[in-house]
C-alpha positions in Angstrom: 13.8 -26.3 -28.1 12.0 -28.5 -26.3 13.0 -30.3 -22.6 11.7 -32.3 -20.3 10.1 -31.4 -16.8 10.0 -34.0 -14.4 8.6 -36.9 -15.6 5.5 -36.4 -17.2 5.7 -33.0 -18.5 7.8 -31.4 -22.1 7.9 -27.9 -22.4 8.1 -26.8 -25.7 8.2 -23.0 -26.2 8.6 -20.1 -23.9 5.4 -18.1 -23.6 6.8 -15.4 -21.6 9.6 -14.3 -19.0 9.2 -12.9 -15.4 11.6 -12.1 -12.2 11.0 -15.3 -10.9 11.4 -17.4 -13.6 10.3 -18.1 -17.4 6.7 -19.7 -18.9 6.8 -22.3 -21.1 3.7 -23.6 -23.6 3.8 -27.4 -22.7 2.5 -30.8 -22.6 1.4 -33.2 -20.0 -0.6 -36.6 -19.7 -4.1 -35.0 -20.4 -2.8 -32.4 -22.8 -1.6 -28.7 -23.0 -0.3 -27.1 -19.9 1.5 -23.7 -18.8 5.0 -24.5 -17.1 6.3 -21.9 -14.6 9.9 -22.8 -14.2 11.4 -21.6 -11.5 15.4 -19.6 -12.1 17.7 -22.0 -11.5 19.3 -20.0 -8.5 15.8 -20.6 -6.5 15.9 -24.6 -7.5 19.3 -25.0 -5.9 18.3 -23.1 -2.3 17.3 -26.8 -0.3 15.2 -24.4 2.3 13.0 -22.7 -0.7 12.8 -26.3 -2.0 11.1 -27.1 1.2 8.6 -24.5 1.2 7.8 -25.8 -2.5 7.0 -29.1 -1.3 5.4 -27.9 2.1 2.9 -25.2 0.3 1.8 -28.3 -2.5 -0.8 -29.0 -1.0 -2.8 -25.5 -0.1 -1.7 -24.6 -3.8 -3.2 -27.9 -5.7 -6.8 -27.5 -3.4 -7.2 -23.9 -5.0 -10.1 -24.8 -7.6 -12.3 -21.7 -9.2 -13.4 -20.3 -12.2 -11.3 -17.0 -11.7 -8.2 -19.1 -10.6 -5.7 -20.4 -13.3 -5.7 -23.9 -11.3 -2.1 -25.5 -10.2 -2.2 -28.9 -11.7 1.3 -29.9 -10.1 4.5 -29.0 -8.3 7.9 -30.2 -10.2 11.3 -30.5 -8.1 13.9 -32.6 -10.4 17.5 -32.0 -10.2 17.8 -28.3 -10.9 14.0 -28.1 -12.1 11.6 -26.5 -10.3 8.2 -26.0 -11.9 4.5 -25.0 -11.1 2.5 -26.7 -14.1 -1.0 -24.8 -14.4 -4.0 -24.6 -16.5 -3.2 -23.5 -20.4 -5.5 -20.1 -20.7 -5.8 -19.1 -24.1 -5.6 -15.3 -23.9 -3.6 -12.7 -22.7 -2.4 -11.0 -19.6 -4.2 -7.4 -18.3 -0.7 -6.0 -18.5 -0.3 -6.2 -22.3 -3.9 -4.9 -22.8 -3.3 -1.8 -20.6 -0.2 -1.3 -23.2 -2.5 -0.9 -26.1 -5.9 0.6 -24.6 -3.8 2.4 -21.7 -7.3 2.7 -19.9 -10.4 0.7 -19.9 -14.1 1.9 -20.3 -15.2 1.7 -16.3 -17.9 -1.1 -16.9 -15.3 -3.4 -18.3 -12.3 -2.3 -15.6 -15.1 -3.4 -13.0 -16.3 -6.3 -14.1 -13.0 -7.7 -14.2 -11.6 -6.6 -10.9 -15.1 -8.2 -9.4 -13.7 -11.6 -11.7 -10.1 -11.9 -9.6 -12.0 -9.6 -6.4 -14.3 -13.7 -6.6 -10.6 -15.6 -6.9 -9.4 -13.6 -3.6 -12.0 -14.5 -1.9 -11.8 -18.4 -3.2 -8.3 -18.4 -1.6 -8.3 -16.2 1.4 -10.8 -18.9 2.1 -8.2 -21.1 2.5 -5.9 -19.3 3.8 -3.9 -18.7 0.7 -2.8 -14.9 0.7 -1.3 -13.8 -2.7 0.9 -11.2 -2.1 1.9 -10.3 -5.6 -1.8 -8.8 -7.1 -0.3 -7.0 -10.6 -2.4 -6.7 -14.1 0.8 -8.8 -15.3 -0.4 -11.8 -12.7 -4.0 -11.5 -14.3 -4.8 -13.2 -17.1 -7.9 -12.2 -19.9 -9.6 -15.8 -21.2 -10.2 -14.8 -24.8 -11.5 -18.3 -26.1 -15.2 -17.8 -23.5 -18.0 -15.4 -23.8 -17.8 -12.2 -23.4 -19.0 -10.1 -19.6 -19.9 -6.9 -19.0 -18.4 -4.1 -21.6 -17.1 -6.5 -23.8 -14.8 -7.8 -20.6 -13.1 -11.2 -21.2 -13.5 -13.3 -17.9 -10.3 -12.7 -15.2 -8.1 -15.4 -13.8 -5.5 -14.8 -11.0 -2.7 -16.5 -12.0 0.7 -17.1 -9.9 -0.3 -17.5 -6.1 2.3 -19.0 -4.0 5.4 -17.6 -6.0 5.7 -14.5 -3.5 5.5 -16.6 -0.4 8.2 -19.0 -1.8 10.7 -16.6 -3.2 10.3 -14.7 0.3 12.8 -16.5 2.4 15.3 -14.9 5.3 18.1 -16.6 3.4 17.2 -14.7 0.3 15.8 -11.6 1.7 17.1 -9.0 4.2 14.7 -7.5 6.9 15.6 -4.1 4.8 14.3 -6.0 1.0 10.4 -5.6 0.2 9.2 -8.3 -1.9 6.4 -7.6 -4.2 6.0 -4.3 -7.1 6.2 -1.3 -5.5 3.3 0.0 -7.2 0.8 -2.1 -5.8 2.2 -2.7 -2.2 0.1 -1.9 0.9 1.2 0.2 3.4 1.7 -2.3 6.3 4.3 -4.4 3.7 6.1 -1.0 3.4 6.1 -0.5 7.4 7.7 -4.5 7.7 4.1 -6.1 9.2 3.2 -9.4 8.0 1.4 -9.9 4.2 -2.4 -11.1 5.1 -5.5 -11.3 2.9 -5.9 -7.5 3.5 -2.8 -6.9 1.1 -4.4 -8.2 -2.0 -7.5 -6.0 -1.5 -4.9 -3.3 -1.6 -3.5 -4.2 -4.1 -6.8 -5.1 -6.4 -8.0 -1.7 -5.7 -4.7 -0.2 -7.2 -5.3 -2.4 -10.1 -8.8 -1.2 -10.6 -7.9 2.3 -10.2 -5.2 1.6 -13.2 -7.5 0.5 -15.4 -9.6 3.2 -15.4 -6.9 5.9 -15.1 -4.4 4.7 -16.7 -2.1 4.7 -14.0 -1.5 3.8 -10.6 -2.3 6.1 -7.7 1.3 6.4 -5.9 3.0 5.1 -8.7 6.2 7.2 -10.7 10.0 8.0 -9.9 12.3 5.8 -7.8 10.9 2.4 -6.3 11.6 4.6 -2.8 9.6 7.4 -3.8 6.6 4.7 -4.4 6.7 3.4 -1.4 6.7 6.2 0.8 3.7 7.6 -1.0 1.8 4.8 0.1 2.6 5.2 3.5 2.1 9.3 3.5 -0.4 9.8 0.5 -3.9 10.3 0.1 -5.7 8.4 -3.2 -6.1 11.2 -5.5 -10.1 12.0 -6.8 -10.8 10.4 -10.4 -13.1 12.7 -11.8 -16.3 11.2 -13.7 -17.2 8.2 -12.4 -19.8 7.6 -9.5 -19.6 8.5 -6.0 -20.0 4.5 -4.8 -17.6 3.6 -7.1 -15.3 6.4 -5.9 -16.0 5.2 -2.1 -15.4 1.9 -2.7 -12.0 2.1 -4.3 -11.1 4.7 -0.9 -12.0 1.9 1.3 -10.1 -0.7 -0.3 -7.3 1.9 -0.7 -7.5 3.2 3.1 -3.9 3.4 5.2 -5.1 0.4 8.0 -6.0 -2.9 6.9 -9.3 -3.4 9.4 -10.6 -0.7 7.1 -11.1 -2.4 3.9 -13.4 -4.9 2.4 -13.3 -8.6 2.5 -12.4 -9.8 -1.5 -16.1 -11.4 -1.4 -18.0 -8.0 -0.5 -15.3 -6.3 -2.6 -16.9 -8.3 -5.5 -20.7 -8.2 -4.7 -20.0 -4.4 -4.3 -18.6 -4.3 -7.9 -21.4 -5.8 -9.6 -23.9 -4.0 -7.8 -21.9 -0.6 -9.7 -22.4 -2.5 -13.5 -25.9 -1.2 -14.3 -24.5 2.5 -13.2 -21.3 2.4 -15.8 -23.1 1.0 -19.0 -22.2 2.7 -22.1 -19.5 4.9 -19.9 -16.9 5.9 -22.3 -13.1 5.4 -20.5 -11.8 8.1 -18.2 -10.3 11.5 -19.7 -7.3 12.2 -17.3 -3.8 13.0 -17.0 -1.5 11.4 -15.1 -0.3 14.1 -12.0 2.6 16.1 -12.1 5.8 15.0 -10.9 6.5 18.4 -8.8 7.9 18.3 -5.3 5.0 20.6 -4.2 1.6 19.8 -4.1 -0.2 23.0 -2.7 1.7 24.8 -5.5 -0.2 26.5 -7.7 -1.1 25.2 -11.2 -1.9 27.2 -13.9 -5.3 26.7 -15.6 -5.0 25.0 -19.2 -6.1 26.8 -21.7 -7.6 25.6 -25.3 -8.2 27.1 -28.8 -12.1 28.1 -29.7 -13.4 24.8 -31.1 -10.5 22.2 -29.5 -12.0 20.1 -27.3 -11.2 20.5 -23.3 -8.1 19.4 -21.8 -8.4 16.3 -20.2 -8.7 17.0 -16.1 -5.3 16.9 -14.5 -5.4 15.3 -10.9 -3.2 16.2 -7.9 -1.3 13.6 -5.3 -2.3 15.0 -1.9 0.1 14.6 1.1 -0.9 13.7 5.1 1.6 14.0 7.4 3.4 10.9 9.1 2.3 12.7 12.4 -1.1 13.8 13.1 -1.2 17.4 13.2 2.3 18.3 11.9 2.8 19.9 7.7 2.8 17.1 4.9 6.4 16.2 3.8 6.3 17.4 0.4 10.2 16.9 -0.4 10.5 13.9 -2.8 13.9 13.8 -2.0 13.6 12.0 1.0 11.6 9.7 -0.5 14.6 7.7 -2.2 16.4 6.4 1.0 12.6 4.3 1.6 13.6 1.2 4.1 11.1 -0.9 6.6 11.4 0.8 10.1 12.8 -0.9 12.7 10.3 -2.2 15.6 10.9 0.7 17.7 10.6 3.0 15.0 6.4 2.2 13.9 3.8 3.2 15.6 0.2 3.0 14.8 0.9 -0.2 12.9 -0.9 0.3 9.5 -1.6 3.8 9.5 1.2 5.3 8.0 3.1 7.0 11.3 6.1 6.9 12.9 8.0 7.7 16.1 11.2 8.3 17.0 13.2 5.5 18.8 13.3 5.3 22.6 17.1 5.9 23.8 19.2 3.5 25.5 17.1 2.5 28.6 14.4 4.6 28.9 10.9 3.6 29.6 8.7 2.1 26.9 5.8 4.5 26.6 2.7 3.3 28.7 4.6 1.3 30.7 5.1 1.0 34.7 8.0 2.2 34.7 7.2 5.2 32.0 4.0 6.3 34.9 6.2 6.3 37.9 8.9 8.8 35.9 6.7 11.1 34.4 4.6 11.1 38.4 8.7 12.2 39.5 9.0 14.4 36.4 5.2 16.1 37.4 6.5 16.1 41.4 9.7 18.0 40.3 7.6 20.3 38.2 6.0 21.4 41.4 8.7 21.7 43.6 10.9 23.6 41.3 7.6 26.2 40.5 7.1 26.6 44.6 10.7 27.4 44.8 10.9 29.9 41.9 7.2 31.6 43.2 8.8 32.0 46.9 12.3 33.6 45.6 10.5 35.6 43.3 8.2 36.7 46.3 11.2 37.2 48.4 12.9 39.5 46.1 10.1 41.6 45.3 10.0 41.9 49.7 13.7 43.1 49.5 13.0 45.2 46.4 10.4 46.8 48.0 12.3 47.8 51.1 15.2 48.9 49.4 12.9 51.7 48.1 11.1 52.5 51.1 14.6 52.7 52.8 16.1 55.2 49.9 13.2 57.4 49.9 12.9 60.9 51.1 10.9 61.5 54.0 7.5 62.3 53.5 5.5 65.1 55.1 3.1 64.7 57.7 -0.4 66.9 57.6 -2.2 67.2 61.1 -5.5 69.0 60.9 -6.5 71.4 63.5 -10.0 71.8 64.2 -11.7 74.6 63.2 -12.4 77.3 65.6 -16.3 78.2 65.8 
């Protein structure tokens, strides 16, 4: 059924649904256009309204090739609609869902596609926040890339940032898919552009494994892996490769590439994956251990091998101490609270300070421990000079209660 948005635009048929609203196939002064309408629960919040109307204008100047352009912003009544470019293909999502992995050269060459759109917006300080293969969309009616790859458009930026408001969200709520979240969302610091490289990365090591590095079990679960897990080796594909998707995958931000080198770097892999059939893995096991022991899988004369079963690998929220390998502790995941982070990015944690003590490093924190180290002293002087003291009384206590001893005088010899 067919309805109106705004004044120049009809929608006409739903292409698809999503958590923060529905996509409809539909028509506009100079001819087919996808309509994002917003739910109507975010169209009646006057504050998200604002923020629709205030971000129009960074939204409408995004214009590139691996960008599914925003044409215009809708508010009418209870409407509230992004009208974007028509692209006639599918999303990466629903081509994971029937190849579950991609041969490396194509996985590649389209990350390096949305790695070029990131870079288009960062550049204008447009952060996406929401990088998912369901936000990327395959352009099936152009020519064809590298390993058959249809060209990539990042499609969606802005929703995120809207739907993210104090009224709507709780300092304790995440917004974004677990999966793909970087570690300083999880740890309640500010999305910037580092977040989509994160998030990209995860994407690209989807596609060629078939899932995501940290991803399984409860939404808690996911995001504390993030924080406390290292990225798990992929066998079989090239070293740079493998480096590059660690960097883009490291714990702090400052670490990882800007989406511009993340893309040069990408191409500059294509000649090495050519002809490179898709990955032969298993997703890891879901144990509560990892240092437990797995046995070794065994085949039949003539079967082919196994496919290579990787391991999640732990580091420990404090440098030094055992991994946490108990899942269950995962599931009560919330965003620490500002005394609780430490180390911003990088995944640890401290406890929180109690009721008026000294922040850490401060004046005040010196001159305490300089009375705590003064103390120290004072109390050691006093235990070494009472221990000397009683070892004094000990001493003469024996020589008091001791027989007498005999006394030897020497006579000299007669000639």
């Amino acid at each position: 059924m067919a309805r109106k948005i705004g004044s120049r635009y009809t929608a006409n048929q739903i292409l698809g649904r999503g958590s923060a609203g529905t996509v409809w196939l539909g028509e506009g002064p100079e001819g087919p256009v996808a309509v994002k309408l917003l739910r109507e629960d975010l169209a009646s919040d006057q504050e998200l309204v604002g923020r629709f109307v205030q971000e129009r204008t960074a939204l409408l100047g995004l214009d590139h090739p691996n960008v599914v352009s925003v044409r215009d912003l809708v508010v009418d009544g209870n409407d509230l609609a992004l009208v974007m470019d028509l692209v006639r293909g599918t999303d990466l999502r629903t081509r994971l869902e029937r190849e579950r992995r991609l041969a490396p050269e194509a996985a590649v060459a389209i990350v390096a596609d949305v790695a070029d759109g990131l870079a288009a917006a960062h550049a204008k300080g447009v952060v996406h926040r929401d990088v998912k293969p369901e936000n990327i969309l395959l352009d099936m009616q152009g020519p064809l890339g590298p390993g058959g790859s249809h060209r990539a458009l990042l499609t969606d930026f802005g929703v995120a940032k809207l739907i993210d408001s104090p009224k709507r969200t709780r300092a304790t709520k995440i917004i974004g898919t677990p999966d793909y979240l970087a570690p300083e969302i999880v740890e309640g610091l500010p999305p910037r552009a580092s977040v989509d490289i994160y998030a990209l990365a995860t994407v690209l090591y989807e596609l060629l494994a078939g899932f995501t590095p940290f991803g399984g079990g409860h939404p808690g679960a996911v995001l504390r892996r993030h924080v406390t897990e290292t990225v798990v080796p992929l066998p079989g594909i090239p070293e740079e490769l493998w480096q590059l998707l660690v960097q883009c995958l490291a714990k702090a931000p400052a670490s990882r590439l800007r989406a511009s080198e993340l893309a040069a770097r990408l191409r500059e892999q294509l000649p090495l994956l050519a002809g490179m059939p898709p990955l032969d893995v298993d997703e890891p096991d879901a144990d509560t251990d990892p240092d437990a022991e797995k046995p070794a899988a065994v085949t039949a004369p003539g079967e082919p091998p196994a496919p290579a079963r990787i391991r999640r690998g732990a580091v420990p929220l404090v440098p030094g101490a055992k991994p946490d390998s108990n899942r269950d502790t995962h599931t009560s995941m919330r965003v620490p609270g500002p005394d609780e982070l430490a180390g911003g990015a990088r995944g640890t944690a401290r406890a929180p300070r109690p009721a008026g003590a000294p922040r850490p490093g401060s004046a005040r924190h010196r001159v305490a421990a300089r009375r705590r180290r003064v103390t120290l002293t004072v109390a050691a002087v006093v235990l070494a000079a009472a221990a000397g003291v009683g070892t004094w009384l000990a001493t003469a206590d024996d020589d008091a209660s001791a027989p007498p001893r005999e006394t030897r005088h020497s006579a000299p010899e007669s000639p």
